[in-house]
C-alpha positions in Angstrom: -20.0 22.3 33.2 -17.9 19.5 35.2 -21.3 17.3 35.2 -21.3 18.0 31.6 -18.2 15.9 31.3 -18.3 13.6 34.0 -20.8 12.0 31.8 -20.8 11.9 27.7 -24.3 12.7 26.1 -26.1 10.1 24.2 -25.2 12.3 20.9 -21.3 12.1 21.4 -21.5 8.2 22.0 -23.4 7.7 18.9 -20.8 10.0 16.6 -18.4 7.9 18.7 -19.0 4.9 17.8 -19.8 5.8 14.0 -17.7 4.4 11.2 -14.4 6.5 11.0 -13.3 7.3 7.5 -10.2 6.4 5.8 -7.1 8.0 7.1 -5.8 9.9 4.0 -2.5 8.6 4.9 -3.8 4.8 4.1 -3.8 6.0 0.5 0.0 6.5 0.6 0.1 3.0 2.2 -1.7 1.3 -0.1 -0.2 -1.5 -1.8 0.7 -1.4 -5.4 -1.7 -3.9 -7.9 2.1 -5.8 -8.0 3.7 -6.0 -4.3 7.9 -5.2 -4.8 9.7 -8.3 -4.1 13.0 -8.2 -3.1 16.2 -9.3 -5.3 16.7 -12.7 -3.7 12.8 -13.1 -4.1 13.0 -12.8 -7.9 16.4 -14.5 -8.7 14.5 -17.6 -6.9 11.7 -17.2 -9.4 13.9 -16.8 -12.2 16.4 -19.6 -12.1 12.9 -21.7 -11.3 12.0 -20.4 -14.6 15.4 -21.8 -15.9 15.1 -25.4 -14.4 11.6 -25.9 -15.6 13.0 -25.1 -19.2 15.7 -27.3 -18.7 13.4 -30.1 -17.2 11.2 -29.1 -20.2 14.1 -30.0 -22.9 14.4 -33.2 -20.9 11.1 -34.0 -21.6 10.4 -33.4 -25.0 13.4 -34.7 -26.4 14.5 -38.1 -24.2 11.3 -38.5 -22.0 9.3 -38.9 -25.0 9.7 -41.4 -27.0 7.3 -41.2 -29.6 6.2 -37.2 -29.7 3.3 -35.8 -32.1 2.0 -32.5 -32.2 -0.4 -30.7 -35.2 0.9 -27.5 -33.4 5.0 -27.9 -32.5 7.4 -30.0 -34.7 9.8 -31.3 -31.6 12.8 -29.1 -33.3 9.9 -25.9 -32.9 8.9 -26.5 -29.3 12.5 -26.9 -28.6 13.6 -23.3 -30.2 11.0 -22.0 -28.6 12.0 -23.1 -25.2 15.6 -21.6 -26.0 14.0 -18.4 -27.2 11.3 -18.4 -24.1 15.2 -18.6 -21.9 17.0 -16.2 -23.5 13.6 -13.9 -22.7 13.8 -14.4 -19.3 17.8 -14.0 -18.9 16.8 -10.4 -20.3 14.5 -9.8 -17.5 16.8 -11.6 -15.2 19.1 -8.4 -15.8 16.5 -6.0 -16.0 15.7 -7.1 -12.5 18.8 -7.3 -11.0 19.4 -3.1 -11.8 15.8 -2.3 -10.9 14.1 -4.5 -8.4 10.4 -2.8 -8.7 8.8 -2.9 -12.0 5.1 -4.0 -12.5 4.8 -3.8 -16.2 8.1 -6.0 -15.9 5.9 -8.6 -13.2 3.2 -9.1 -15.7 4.6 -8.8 -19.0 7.3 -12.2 -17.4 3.8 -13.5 -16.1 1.9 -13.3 -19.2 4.8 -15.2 -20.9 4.6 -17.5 -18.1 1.0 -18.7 -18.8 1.8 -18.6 -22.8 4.8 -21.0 -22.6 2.6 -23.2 -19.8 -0.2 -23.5 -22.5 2.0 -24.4 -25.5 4.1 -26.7 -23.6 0.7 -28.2 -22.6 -0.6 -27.7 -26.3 2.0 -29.9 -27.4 2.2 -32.7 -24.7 1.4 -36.3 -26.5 0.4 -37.9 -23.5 -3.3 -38.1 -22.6 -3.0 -36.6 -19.9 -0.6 -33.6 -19.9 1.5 -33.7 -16.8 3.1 -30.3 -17.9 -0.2 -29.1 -16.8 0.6 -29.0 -13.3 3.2 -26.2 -14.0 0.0 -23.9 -14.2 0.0 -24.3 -10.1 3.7 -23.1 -10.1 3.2 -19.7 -12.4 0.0 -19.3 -9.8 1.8 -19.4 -6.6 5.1 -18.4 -7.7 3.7 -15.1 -8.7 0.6 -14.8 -6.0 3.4 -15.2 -3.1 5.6 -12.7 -4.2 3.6 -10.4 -5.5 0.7 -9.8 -3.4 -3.2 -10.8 -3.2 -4.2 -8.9 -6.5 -1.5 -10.6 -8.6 -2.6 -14.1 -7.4 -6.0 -13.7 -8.5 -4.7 -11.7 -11.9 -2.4 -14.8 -12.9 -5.1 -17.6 -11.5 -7.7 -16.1 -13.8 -5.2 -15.7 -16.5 -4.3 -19.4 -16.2 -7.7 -21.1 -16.0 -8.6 -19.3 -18.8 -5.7 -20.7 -20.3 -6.0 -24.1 -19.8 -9.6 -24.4 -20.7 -9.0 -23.1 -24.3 -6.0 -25.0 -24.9 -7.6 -28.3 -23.3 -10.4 -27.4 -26.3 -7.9 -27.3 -28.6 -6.5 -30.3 -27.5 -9.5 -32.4 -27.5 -11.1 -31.0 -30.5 -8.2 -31.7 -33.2 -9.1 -35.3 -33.2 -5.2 -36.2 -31.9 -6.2 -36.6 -28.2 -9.4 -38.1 -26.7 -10.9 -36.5 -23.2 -10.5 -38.6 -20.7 -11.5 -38.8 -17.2 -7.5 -38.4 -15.7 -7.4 -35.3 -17.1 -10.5 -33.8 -16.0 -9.9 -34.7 -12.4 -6.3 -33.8 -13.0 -7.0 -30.1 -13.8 -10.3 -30.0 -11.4 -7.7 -30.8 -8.3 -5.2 -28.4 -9.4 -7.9 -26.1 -9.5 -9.1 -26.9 -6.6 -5.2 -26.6 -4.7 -4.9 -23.5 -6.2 -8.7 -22.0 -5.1 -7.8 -23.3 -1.7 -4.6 -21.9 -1.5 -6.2 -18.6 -2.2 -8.3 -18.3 0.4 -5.3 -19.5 2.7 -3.1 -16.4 1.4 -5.8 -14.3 1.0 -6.5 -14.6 5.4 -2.9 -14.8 6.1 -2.6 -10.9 3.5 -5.5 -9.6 5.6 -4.0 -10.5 9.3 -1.0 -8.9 8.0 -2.2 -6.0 6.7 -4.7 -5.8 10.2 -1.2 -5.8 11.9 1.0 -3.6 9.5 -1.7 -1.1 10.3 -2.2 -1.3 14.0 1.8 -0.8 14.2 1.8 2.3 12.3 -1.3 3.6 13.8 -2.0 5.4 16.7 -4.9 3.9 18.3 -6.7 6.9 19.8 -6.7 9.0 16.8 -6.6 6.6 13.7 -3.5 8.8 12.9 -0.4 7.7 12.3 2.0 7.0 15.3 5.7 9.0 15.3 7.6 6.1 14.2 5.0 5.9 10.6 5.8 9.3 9.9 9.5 9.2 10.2 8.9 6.7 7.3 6.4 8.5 5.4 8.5 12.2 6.3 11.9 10.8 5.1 10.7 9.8 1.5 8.3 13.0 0.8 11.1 15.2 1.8 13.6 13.7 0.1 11.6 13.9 -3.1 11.2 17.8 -2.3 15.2 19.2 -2.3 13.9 20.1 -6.2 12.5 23.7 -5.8 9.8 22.7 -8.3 8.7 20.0 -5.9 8.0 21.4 -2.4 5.9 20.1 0.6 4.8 21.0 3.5 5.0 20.4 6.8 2.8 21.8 9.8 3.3 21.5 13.0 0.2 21.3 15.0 0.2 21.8 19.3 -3.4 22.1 21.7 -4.1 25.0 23.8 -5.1 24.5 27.3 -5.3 20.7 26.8 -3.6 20.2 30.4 -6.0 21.9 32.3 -8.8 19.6 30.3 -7.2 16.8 31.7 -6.6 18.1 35.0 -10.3 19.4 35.2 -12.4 16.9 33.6 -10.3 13.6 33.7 -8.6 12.0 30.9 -11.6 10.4 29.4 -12.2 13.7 28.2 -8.9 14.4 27.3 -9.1 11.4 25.1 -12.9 12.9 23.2 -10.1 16.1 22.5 -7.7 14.1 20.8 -10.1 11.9 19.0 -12.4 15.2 17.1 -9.0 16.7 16.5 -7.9 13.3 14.7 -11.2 13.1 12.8 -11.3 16.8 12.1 -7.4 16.7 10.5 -8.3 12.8 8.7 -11.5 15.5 7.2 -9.6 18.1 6.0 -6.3 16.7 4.4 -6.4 15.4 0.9 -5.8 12.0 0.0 -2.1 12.7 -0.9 -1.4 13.6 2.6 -0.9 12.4 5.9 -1.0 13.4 9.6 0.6 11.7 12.3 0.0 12.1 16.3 3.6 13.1 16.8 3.4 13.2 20.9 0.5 13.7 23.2 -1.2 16.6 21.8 1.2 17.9 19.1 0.5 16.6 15.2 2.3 16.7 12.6 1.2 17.4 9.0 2.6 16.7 5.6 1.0 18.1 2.7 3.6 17.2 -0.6 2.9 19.7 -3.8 0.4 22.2 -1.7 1.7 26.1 -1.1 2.0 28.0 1.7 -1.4 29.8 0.7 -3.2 26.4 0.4 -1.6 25.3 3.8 -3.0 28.6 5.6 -6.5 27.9 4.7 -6.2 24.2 5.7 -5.1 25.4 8.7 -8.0 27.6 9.5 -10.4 25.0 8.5 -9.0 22.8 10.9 -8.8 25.5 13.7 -12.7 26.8 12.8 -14.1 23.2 13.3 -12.1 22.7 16.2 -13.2 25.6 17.5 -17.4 25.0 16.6 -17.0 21.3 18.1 -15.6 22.7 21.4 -17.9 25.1 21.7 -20.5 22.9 21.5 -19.0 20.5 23.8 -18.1 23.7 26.7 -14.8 23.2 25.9 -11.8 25.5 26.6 -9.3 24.8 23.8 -7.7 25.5 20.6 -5.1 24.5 18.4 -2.1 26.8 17.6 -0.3 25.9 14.0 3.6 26.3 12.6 3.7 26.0 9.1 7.0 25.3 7.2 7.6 24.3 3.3 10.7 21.8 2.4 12.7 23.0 0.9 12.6 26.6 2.3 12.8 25.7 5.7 14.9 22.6 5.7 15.5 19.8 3.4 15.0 17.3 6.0 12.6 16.3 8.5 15.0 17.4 11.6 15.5 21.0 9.9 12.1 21.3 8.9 10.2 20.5 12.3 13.2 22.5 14.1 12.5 25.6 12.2 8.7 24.8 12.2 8.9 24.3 16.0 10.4 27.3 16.5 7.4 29.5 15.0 4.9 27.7 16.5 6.8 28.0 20.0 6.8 31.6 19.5 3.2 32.0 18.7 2.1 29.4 22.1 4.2 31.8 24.1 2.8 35.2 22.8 -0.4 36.6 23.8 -2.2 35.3 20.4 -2.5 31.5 21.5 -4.4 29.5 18.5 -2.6 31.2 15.9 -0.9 30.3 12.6 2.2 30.9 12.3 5.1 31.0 9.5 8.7 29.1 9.9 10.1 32.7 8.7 7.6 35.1 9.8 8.9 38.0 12.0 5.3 39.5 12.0 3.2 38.3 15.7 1.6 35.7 14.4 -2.2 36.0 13.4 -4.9 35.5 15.8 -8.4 34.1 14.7 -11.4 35.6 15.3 
């Protein structure tokens, strides 16, 4: 048996070095198509908005001298510019008494691009400097609203300013000329490149953001991620409608693993018990290594019945892979429900903590266990 584990068969270091799956919990983490940005973040944005309408005013009525338009009479592009402000000072509200709103993001973006392509619609000069505002409504929503929005509003915009440049150039008014081709092939070109700049910089940070909240041995997530995660679920649970789950998870005979067969062993334990939770926890869920061989579980909307039979799922497989491997251990389980058993995370784990404690120290080790249960807690077969 000890030769067994002195040395890992060929078949363990192939399933090690398999593909994990997701963790389940990733699926909380993921961002949002439109990345919150904070308060200071979009009263930036939106007084730019207001200086480019300004600078726009400017423009059309003094920096021209001559203006022409089959589209805009200069009194029309100048109501609309008022209109397009008094717009934005709505939203400017809007977002200072609820700072996360996608629909808000793109609908303000949308009407970004629209104003862009009418101001450019109507610009008399040959070559439409007002163009270049395209690469503002680009970055100015791409770096404050993630990856996704960047490419969303990029699209949106070349798309824009190809079928207004055909308008342009196909009403007889305005003649194509080569300053204008290169002038809208370089800001495409800023703005492709700028992509791919943002779009390494968003994937180091997410490498990062994960490795921080992770726990490296397990793929779970480490204590500090699950405070985090705990705080929010929980809190959305004091409703006795909305209830969640919490189990507490603790090995049996894990230290006389380690003291038998090494750590290296002890480590294969606490990996096929972090791949057996990550396999039987829905995507709404998430598991965390809470300490060295204790996990934490929380399951939002699932019932106590439902949390039973995960918990015997995870303690059969657990049980098959370490019979398979010669292995002496088991998993004993406390199961609480928020808010029953507490309406916070302390309370819960307390009360949770207490069952399991009672079931490790009784004769029934790898039992399951309820936060109110009087009963000797049930012993698998």
């Amino acid at each position: 048996m000890e030769n067994k584990h002195q040395s890992i068969s060929p078949e363990r270091r192939k399933e090690d070095k398999r593909v994990e799956p997701v963790h389940p919990a990733d699926t909380v983490e993921l961002k949002p198509r439109w990345i919150p940005a904070s308060w200071e973040e979009q009263r930036i944005q939106y007084i730019t908005r207001f200086v480019f309408v300004a600078l726009g005013l400017i423009y059309f009525n003094y920096v021209i001298d001559d203006y022409r338009s089959p589209w805009f009479s200069l009194t029309g592009i100048s109501i609309y510019m008022i209109i397009y402000t008094i717009w934005n000072a709505a939203w400017f509200v809007a977002a200072w008494k609820k700072n996360y709103s996608a629909f808000r993001y793109r609908l303000v973006m949308w009407a970004d691009v629209l104003s862009v392509s009418v101001f450019v619609l109507n610009d008399p000069f040959v070559v439409p400097l007002s163009s270049m505002v395209y690469i503002v409504v680009v970055l100015g929503n791409g770096m404050r609203y993630g990856m996704r929005a960047f490419a969303e509003t990029l699209t949106i915009s070349i798309i824009a300013t190809v079928f207004v440049l055909s308008l342009r150039y196909t009403d007889g008014v305005h003649s194509l000329s080569a300053g204008t081709i290169f002038l809208n092939l370089f800001a495409v070109i800023i703005l492709g490149y700028a992509y791919l700049l943002m779009s390494r910089i968003d994937a180091n940070r997410n490498r990062l953001e994960r490795r921080s909240k992770h726990d490296a041995l397990t793929g779970l997530l480490n204590r500090r991620a699950l405070m985090d995660h705990a705080m929010s679920y929980l809190c959305q649970s004091t409703d006795h409608n909305c209830r969640t789950i919490l189990m507490f998870a603790d090995l049996d005979q894990f230290k006389q693993i380690n003291d038998q067969f090494g750590h290296a062993t002890g480590d294969q334990v606490l990996k096929a018990v972090g791949l057996i939770i990550r396999n039987n926890i829905r995507q709404t869920d998430f598991a965390a290594r809470y300490g060295g061989d204790e996990f934490v579980l929380i399951l939002p909307g699932m019932t106590i019945a439902e949390a039973k039979q995960a918990a015997e799922r995870i303690q059969e497989q657990l049980g098959d892979w370490a019979k398979k491997e010669s292995l002496d251990v088991s998993i004993t389980i406390g199961i609480g429900e928020s808010p029953t058993h507490g309406t916070d995370f302390a309370s819960l784990l307390h009360n949770v903590d207490k069952a399991l404690y009672s079931s490790k120290h009784s004769e029934c080790k790898g039992g399951i266990s309820l936060a109110t249960d009087t009963e000797a807690p049930r012993q698998n077969s």
